[in-house]
C-alpha positions, 0 to 999 in steps of 0.5 A: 594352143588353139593354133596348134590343134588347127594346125594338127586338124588340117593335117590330113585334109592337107595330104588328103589334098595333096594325094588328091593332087597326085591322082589328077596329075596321074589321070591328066598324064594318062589322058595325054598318052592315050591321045597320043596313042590315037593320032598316031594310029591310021584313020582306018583303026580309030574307034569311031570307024570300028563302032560304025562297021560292027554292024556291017561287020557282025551282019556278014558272019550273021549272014555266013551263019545263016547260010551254013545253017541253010546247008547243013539243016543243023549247026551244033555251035550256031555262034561260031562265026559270030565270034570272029566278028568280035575277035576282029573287031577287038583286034582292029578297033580295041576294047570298045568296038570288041564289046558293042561287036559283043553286044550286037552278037547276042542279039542277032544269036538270040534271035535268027539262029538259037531256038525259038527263031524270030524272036527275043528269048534273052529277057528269059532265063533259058535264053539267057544261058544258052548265050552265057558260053558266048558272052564269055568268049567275047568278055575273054577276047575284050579283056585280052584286047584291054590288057594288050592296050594297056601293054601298048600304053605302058611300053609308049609311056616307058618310050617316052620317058626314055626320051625324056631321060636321054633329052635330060642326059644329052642337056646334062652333057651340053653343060657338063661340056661347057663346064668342062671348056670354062674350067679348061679356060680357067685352068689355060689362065691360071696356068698363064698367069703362074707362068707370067708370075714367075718369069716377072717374080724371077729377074728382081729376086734375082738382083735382090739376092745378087746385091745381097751376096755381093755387100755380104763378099765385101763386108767380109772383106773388112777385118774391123770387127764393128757391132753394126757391120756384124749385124748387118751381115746376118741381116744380109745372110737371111735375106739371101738365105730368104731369097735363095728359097723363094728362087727355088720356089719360083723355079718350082713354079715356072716347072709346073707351068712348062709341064701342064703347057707341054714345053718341058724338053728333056735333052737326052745322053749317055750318063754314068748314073751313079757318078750323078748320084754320088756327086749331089750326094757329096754335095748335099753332105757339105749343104747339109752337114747331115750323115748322107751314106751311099752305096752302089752294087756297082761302080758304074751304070750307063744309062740314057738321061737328061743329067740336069732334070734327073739331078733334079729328081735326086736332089729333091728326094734328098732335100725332103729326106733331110728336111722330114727326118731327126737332124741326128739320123742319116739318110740313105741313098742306094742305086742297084739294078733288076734285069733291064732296070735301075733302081734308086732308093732314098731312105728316111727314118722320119715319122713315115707316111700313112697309106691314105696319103701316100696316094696323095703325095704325087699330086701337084701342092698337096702337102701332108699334115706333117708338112704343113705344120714343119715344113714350108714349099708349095707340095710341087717336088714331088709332083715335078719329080713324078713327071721327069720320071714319067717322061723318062719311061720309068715310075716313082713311088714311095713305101713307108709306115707311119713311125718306121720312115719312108723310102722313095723309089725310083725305076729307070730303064738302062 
């Protein structure tokens, strides 16, 4: 209990400290830019030369007064002169030299030019508020000169910590460009190392799967029906089933790879668009054993295309139609064409796509929930066929609402 009062008592000497703190390292902030300020200026504009020429100085208007004075035998405002002497020591030297230039006019107004002459009058209330009309020139002249110095300070204090700012920035830069180089750096060998993974993945599943398929062919042969041999060929089919997926995978993988290194070639000629569509549709029909409709507003649509990566493109939004929809639901692929473009459209009538993911689904291993929990793959497909697409001139996109299946389209030029 007795800590805790302490504790409760200590508290505002504490911030009382702290704010304390706060002003010092204000003033010490202020001292060092009011140093500054004075190196930079030239020899001739510091304050100590302006203390020391304001005698000279206010004894030359002093002496220019006198001799108007002598000429004219009368000067309604004696002080006239004077004040010039304060306004450009206020102008030249600052607040400082302003005010002793003040001071110094007061005496040698009140004494060589106001009545009675040759003598101080200020000590006396007459005196004194003859020189009020100039003591407040001058205080109106040094407070302008103070709040010009205070502008010049401020303006110094905002250009200096814009430098600090862009000193900070240009620091941030650097290291945001050496980020950027490490994660370039990292991202060259991870994209080395899928490529390298693939390639060294690809040949023993390849001889995994062959050896698979070529036991399964033989057993096949064999017209006893044993126990064992039955047993072994399901066995062979999984692993050929297995390596047939992981085959497409790696494939998948040694894509990516050649996009992100720029060594995807397309090898480009005339094709009837829909005899390609219609011919991995059949196919797909067979694989699947699914109802796969398809139309085509017309019988034949030439265009310019790599067959072999734009029936890639196909067989992919075919392969996901069929994989994210009701086995008893039919998938629907229709070609058409709009002025100069061709169109194709792959319809599902799956659970759809939200439109915060739909954004998504284009980007290289991205997976919806749904995917996830459904289907197995890498979320590379689409991306794969996004990029074909591209480097064919033309876009893909998908329209679907969750609950009402989705559509995957796809725009090519003629």
């Amino acid at each position: 209990m007795k800590h805790s009062m302490k504790a409760t008592i200590s508290t505002p000497d504490t911030a009382k400290h702290r704010y304390t703190r706060m002003e010092r390292v204000q003033l010490s902030k202020s001292a060092a830019l009011r140093k500054d300020y004075m190196e930079h200026l030239p020899a001739w504009r510091r304050p100590t030369v302006g203390y020391m020429l304001s005698l000279p100085l206010v004894g030359l208007f002093l002496l220019l007064s006198m001799f108007i004075e002598q000429i004219l035998s009368y000067v309604y405002f004696p002080g006239s002169l004077l004040i010039i002497a304060v306004l450009l020591s206020a102008f030249i030297w600052g607040v400082g030299p302003a005010l002793f230039s003040l001071l110094l006019c007061l005496l040698a107004l009140d004494y060589f030019l106001l009545p009675p002459v040759w003598h101080i009058d200020v000590v006396t209330l007459k005196g004194a508020l003859q020189l009020v009309p100039f003591a407040i020139s001058g205080l109106v002249i040094a407070i302008i000169t103070a709040q010009r110095e205070r502008a010049r300070l401020e303006a110094l204090a905002a250009e200096y910590e814009a430098k600090n700012i862009a000193d900070a920035l240009e620091e941030s830069n650097q290291k945001l460009e050496e980020s950027n180089t490490k994660l370039q750096e990292a991202n060259q060998l991870k994209d080395r190392f899928l490529s390298m993974a693939s390639h060294e993945l690809k040949t023993p599943i390849t001889t995994i799967r062959g050896q698979a398929q070529l036991l399964l062919r033989r057993l096949d042969k064999q017209h006893t029906a044993i126990p064992e041999v039955e047993n072994t060929k399901k066995t062979l089919a999984k692993i050929n089933e297995q390596t047939g997926r992981l085959n497409s995978l790696i494939d998948e993988l040694m894509d990516v790879s050649r996009i992100r290194a720029g060594k995807m070639v397309l090898h480009t000629r005339n094709s009837d668009f829909v005899a390609l569509c219609h011919e991995i549709v059949e196919d797909q029909r067979i694989l699947s054993g699914r109802t796969i409709t398809f139309t085509s507003e017309q019988p034949a649509i030439t265009t310019t295309i790599d067959n072999d990566r734009m029936g890639q493109v196909v067989i992919n939004l075919i392969s996901n139609a069929l994989k994210y929809s009701p086995p008893d639901s039919p998938v629907e692929v229709k070609v058409d064409t709009c002025g100069q473009n061709i169109f194709l459209h792959v319809t599902d009538h799956g659970k759809g796509i939200a439109q915060e993911q739909q954004q998504h689904i284009f980007e290289t291993f991205y997976r919806t929930p749904d995917a996830e929990s459904s289907a197995k793959g890498l979320g590379l497909g689409l991306a794969i066929c996004k990029e074909i697409v591209e480097r064919h001139n033309g876009r893909i996109w998908c329209e679907s609402q969750p609950g009402m299946g989705s559509t995957f389209c796809v725009e090519l030029p003629k």
